[in-house]
C-alpha positions as CSV (number, residue, x, y, z in Angstrom):
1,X,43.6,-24.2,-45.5
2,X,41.8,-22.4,-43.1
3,X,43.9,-19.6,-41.8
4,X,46.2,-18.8,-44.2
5,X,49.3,-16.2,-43.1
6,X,50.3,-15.5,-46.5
7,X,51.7,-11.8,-46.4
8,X,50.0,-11.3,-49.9
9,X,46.4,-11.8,-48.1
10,X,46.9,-10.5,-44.6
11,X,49.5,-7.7,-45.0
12,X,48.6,-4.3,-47.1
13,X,47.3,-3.9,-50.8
14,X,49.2,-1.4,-52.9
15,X,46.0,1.3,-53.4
16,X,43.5,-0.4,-51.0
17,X,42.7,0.2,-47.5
18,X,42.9,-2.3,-45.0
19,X,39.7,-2.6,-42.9
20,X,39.8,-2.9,-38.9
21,X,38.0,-5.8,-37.0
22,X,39.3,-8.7,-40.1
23,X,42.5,-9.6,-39.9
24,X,42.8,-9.4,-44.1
25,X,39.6,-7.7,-45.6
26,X,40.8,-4.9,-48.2
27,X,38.4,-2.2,-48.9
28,X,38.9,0.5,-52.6
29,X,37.6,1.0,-55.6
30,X,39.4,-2.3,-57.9
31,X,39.9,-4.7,-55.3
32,X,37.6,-7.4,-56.6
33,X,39.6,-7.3,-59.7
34,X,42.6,-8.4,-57.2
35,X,40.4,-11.8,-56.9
36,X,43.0,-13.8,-59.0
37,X,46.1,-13.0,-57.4
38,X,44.2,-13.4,-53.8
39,X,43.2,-17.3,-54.9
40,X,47.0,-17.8,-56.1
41,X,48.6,-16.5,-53.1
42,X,46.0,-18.9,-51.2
43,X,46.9,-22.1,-53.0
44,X,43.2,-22.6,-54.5
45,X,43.0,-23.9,-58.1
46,X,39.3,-25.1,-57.6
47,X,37.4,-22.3,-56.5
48,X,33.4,-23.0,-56.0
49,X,31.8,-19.5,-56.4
50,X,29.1,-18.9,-55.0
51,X,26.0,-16.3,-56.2
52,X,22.3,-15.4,-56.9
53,X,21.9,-15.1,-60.6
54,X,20.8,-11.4,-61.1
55,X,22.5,-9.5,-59.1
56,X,25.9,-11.6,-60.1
57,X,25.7,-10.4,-63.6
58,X,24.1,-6.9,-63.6
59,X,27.4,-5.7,-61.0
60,X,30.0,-6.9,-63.8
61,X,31.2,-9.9,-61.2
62,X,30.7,-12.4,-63.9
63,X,33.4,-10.9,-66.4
64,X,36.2,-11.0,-62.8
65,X,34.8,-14.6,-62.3
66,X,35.5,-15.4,-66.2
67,X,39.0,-14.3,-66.0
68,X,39.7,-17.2,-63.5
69,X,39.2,-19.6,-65.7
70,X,42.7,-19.5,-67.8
71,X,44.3,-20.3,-64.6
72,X,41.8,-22.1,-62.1
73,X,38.9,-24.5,-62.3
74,X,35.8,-23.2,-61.5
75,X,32.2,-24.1,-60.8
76,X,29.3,-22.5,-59.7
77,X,26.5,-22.8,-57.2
78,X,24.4,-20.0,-58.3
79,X,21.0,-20.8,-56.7
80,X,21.0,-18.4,-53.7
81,X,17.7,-17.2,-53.4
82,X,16.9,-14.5,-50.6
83,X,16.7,-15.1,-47.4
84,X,18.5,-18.9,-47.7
85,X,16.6,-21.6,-46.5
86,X,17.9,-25.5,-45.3
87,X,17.3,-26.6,-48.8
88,X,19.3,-24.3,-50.1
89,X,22.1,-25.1,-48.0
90,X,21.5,-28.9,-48.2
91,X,22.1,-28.2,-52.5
92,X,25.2,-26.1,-51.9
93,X,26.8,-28.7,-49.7
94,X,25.9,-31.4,-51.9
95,X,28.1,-29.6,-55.1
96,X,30.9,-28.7,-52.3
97,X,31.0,-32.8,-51.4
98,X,31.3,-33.3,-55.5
99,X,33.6,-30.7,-56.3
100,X,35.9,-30.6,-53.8
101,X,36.9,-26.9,-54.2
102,X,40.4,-25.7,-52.2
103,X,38.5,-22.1,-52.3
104,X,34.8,-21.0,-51.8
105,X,33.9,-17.4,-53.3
106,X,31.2,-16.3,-52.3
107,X,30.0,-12.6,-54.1
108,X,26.4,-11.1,-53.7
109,X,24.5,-9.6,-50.6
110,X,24.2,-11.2,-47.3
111,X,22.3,-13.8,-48.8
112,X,25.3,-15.0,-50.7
113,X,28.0,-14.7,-48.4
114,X,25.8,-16.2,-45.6
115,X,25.2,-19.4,-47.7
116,X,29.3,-19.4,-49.1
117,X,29.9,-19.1,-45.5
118,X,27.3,-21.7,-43.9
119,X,28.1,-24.5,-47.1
120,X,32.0,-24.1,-46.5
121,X,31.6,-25.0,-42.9
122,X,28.8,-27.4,-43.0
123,X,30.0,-29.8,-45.8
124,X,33.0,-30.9,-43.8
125,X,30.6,-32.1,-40.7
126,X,29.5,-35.2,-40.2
127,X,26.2,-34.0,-38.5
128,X,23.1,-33.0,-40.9
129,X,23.0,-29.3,-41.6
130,X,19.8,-28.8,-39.9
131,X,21.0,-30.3,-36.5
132,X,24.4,-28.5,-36.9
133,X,22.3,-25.0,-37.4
134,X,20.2,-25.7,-34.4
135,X,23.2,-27.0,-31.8
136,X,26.8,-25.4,-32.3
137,X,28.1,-28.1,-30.4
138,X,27.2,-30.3,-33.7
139,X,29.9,-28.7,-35.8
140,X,33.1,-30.2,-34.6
141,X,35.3,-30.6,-37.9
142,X,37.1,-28.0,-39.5
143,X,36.8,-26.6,-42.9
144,X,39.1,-27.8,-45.8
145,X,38.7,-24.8,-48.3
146,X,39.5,-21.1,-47.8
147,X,37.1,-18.9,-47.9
148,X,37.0,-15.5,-49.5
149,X,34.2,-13.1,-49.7
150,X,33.0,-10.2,-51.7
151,X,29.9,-8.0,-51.0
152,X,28.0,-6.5,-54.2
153,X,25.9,-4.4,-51.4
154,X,26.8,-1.7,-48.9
155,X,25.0,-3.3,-45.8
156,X,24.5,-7.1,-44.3
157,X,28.5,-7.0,-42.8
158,X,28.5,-10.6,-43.6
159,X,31.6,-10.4,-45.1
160,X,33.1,-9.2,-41.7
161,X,31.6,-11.6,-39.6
162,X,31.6,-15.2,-38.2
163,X,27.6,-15.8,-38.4
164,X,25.2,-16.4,-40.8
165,X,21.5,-16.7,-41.0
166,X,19.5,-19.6,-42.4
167,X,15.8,-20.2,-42.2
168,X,14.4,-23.3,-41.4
169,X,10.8,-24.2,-41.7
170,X,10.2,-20.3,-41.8
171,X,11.6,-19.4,-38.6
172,X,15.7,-17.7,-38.7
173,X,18.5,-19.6,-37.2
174,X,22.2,-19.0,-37.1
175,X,25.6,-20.5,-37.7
176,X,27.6,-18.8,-35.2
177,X,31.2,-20.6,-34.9
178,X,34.7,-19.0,-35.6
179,X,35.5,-21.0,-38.5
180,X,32.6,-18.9,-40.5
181,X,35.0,-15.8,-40.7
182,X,36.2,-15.6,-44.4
183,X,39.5,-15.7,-44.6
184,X,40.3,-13.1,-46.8
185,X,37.4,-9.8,-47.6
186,X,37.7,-7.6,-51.0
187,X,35.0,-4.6,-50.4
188,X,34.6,-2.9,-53.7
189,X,32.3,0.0,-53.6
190,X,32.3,0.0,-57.6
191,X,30.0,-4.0,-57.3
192,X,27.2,-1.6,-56.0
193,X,27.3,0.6,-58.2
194,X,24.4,-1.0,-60.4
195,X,22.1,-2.5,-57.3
196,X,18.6,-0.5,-58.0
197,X,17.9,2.4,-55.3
198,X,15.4,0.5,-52.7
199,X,18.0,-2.6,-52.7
200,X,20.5,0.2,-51.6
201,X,18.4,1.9,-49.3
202,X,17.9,-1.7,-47.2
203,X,21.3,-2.6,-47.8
204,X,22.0,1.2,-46.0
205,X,19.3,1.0,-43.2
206,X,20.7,-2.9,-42.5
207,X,24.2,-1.1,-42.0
208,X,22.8,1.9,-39.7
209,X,21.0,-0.1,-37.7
210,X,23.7,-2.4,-36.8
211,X,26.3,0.6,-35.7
212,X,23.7,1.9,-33.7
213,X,23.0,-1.8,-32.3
214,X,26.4,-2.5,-31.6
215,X,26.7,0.8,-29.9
216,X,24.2,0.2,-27.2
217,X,24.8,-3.4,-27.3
218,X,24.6,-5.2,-23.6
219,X,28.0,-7.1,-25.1
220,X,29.8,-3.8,-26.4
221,X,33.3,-3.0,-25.3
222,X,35.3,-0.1,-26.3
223,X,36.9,-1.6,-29.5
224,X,33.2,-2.4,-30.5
225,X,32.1,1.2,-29.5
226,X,35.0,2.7,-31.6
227,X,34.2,0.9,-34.4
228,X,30.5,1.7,-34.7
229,X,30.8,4.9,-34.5
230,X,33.3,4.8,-37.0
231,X,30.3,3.3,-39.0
232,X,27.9,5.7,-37.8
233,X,30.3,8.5,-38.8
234,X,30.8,7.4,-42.8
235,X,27.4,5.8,-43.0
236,X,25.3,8.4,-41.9
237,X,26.4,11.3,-44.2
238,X,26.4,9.3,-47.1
239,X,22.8,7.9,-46.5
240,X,21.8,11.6,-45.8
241,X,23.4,12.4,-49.5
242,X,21.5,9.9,-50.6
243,X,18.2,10.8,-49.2
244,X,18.8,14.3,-50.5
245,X,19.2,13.4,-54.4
246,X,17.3,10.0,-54.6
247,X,20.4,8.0,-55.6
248,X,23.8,6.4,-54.8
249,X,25.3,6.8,-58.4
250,X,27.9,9.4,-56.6
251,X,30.8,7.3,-56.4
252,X,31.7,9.5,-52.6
253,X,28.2,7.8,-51.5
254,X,29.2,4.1,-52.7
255,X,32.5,4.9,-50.7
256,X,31.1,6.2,-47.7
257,X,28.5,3.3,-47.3
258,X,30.4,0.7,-48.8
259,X,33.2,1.9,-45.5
260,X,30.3,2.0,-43.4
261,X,28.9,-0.7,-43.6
262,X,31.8,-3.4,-43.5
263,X,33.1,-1.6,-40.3
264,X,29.1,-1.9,-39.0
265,X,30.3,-5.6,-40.1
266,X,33.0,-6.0,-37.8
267,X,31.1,-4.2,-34.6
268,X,28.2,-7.0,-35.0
269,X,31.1,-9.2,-35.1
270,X,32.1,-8.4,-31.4
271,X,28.6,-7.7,-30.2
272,X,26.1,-9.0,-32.0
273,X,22.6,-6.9,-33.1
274,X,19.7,-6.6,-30.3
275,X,16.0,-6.2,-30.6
276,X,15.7,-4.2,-33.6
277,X,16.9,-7.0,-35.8
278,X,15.2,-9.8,-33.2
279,X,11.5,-8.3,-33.9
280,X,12.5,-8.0,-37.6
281,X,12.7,-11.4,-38.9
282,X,9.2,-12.4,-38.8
283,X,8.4,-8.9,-40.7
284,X,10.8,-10.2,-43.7
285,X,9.4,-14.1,-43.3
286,X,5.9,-13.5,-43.6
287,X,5.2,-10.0,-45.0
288,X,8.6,-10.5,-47.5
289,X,9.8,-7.2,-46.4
290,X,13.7,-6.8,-47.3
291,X,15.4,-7.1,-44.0
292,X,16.9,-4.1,-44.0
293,X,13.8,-2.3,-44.4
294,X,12.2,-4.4,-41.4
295,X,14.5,-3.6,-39.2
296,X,14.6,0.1,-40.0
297,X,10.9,0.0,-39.2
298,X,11.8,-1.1,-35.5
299,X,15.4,1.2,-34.8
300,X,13.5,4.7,-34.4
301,X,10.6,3.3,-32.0
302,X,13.4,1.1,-30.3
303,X,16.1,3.9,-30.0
304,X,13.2,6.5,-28.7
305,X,12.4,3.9,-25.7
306,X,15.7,3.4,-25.3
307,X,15.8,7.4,-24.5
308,X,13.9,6.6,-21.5
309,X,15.6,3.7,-19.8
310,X,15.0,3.5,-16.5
311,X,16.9,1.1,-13.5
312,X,13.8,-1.0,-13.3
313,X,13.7,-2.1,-16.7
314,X,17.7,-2.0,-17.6
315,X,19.8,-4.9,-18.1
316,X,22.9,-2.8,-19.5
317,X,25.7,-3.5,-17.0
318,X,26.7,0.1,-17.0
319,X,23.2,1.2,-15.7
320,X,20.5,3.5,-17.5
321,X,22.2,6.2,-17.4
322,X,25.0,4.7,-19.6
323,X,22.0,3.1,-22.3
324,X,20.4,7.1,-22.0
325,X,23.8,8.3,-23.1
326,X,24.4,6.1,-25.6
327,X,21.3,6.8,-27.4
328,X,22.9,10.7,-27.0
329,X,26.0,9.7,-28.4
330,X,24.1,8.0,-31.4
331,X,21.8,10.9,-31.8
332,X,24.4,13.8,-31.4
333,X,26.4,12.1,-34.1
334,X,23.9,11.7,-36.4
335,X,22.8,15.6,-36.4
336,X,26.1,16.8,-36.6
337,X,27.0,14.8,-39.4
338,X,23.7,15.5,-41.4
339,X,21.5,18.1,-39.6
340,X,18.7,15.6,-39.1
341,X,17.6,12.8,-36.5
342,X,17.8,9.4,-36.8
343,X,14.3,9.0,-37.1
344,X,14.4,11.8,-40.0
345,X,17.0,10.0,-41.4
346,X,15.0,6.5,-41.9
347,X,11.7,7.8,-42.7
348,X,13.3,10.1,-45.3
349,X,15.6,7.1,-47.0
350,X,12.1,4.5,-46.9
351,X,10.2,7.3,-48.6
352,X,12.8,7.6,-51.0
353,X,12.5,3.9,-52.0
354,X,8.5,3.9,-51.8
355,X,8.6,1.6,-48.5
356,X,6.2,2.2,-45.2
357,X,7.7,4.9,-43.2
358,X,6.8,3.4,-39.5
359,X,5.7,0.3,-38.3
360,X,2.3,1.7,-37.5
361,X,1.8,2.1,-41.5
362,X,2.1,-1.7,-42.1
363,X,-1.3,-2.3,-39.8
364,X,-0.5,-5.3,-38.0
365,X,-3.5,-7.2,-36.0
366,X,-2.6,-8.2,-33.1
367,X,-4.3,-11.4,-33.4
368,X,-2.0,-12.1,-35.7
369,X,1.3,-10.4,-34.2
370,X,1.1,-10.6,-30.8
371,X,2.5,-14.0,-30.1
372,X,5.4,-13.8,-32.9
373,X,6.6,-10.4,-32.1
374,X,6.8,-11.1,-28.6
375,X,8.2,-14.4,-28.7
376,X,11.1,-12.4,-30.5
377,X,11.5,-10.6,-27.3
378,X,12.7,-13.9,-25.7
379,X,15.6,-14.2,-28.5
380,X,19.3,-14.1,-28.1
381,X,19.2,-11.0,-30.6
382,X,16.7,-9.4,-28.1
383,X,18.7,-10.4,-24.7
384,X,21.8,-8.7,-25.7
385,X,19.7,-5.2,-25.9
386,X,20.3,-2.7,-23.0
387,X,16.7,-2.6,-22.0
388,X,13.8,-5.0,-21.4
389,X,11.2,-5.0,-23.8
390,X,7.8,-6.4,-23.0
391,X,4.6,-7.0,-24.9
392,X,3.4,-4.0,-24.0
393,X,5.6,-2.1,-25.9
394,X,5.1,-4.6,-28.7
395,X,0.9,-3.6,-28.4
396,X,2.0,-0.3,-29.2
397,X,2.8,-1.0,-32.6
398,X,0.1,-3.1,-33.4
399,X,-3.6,-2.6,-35.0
């Protein structure tokens, strides 16, 4: 049950709008209340749901999850912590081998959907779940649930995607294989409606800093372009509204962002992020930064040296120029739509939610720094961004 063709999942929702970049992911005020129908259309009586514990019940996902219980039998694996880490993904797998669910739900922040999505692929391989993180080649069964993902935050994409990030002995690794992508997405801008104002913020920055990623990305192609600017275009005005009165309550904000960030989603999808979200990771590992914070910290220095690309240190296949007018594209569409910079834009959001403003305001010694921030540089994440960024450029930043 792995790519279901059902017309009540993949074709259009009566109220709802259907996203681009997913072949069935429904976006609108209600849909999560949908979930029901969605599972019965699928097949799934036994539907695993995974979720954090907080989070789960403060956005009013528990009473939806409750109602599936006259009609389906459901457990849960409800110890997603932050940030997931192997043992977290060695627990989930272990209830997945016991229950034997037809459906995995996952519902929270990227967190949660990364672990519904890495536990749903990983307990049908023979291969350990470490070995299978570190080699792709390792995962070579397919999955025998559906999958079906809800975000409760306007930001990771994870729903939209076919990746998801798991550390291991403190250092991030990814699942990256096609079988990852959910089968069916229910966006609900109404699940964020209670997340506290610096969760939004990161959730925000995480989704601004991927369009803008995506955009520049060494991997982007015009379907990728079009749809993160799309992002750019929803995401940006809403995070400016948001700057402006301290708050998402405005249901046009939850909208905009909740928009905004699944189409971000699907543009990482095709491209993947670059070395704003490579020199991040460490930031949220060891300083416990929320990742969206950490990598807003790095898009404003990265973008501004991106402004300056030159042949010599390019490795966009379109040239500089193309990576200089990107960052113009980027730029130009983020004043127009809310009279401000990008850099303005960040630094007004992390104020907002009492975070540093710039990298320079965390103080990092570069005794300490150096090597980890420009190992980062030698990343995947890093080697799909449009210029080459040395350790020079990471000395800048540090104390």
């Amino acid at each position: 049950m792995t790519s279901p063709t059902l017309p009540a999942v993949t074709g259009a929702w009566p109220g709802l709008t259907r996203l681009p970049g997913h072949p069935a992911a429904h976006l609108g005020a209600g849909a999560a209340a949908r979930l029901g129908d969605a599972l019965d259309a699928l097949g799934a009586e036994r539907v695993l749901v995974v979720h954090g514990r907080t989070s789960y019940r403060r956005c009013g996902a528990d009473r939806i999850v409750e109602a599936l219980s006259a009609h389906h039998t459901v457990e849960h694996f409800d110890g997603v912590r932050p940030n997931p880490d192997i043992e977290q993904i060695r627990a989930g797998i272990d209830v997945m081998r016991r229950f034997a669910p037809q459906a995995v739900v996952g519902i929270g922040g990227g967190s949660s959907l990364d672990v519904a999505k890495t536990i749903a692929v990983l307990a049908a391989q023979r291969r350990d779940a470490e070995e299978c993180l570190l080699h792709a080649e390792a995962v070579t069964e397919r999955r025998e649930c559906a999958l079906v993902l809800l975000p409760t935050t306007a930001g990771s994409g994870s729903e939209m995607t076919c990746f998801a990030t798991v550390y291991v002995d403190g250092r991030k690794h990814s699942l990256d294989v096609d079988q990852a992508r959910a089968d069916l997405v229910l966006v609900d801008e109404d699940l964020t409606a209670s997340l506290p104002l610096g969760d939004s913020v990161a959730s925000g920055l995480d989704a601004l800093s991927q369009a803008i990623e995506s955009y520049w990305s060494v991997a982007a192609t015009p379907a990728s372009r079009e749809l993160a600017l799309a992002a750019l275009d929803r995401l940006a005005p809403a995070l400016a509204r948001a700057a402006d009165t301290g708050s998402f309550a405005d249901p046009a904000i939850r909208a905009g962002t909740a928009h905004g960030a699944s189409l971000a989603g699907a543009a990482i999808g095709l491209t993947r992020t670059t070395a704003a979200h490579a020199l991040s990771y460490d930031l949220t590992a060891r300083l416990g930064l929320a990742h969206g914070t950490a990598v807003a910290l790095h898009l404003p220095w990265v973008l501004e040296r991106h402004a300056m690309a030159t042949t010599a240190d390019c490795r966009h296949p379109h040239g500089a120029a193309a990576v200089r007018d990107a960052v113009a594209v980027v730029e130009d569409t983020t004043r127009t739509r809310t009279g401000r910079s990008v850099r303005q834009l960040v630094e007004q959001l992390l104020t907002r939610a009492g975070q540093p403003v710039r990298i320079e305001d965390l103080a990092l010694p570069a005794r300490h720094w150096r090597g980890p921030m420009t190992q980062a540089l030698t990343s995947g994440r890093a080697a799909n961004n449009p210029c080459v960024l040395t350790e020079a450029d990471v000395l800048q930043l540090l104390r």
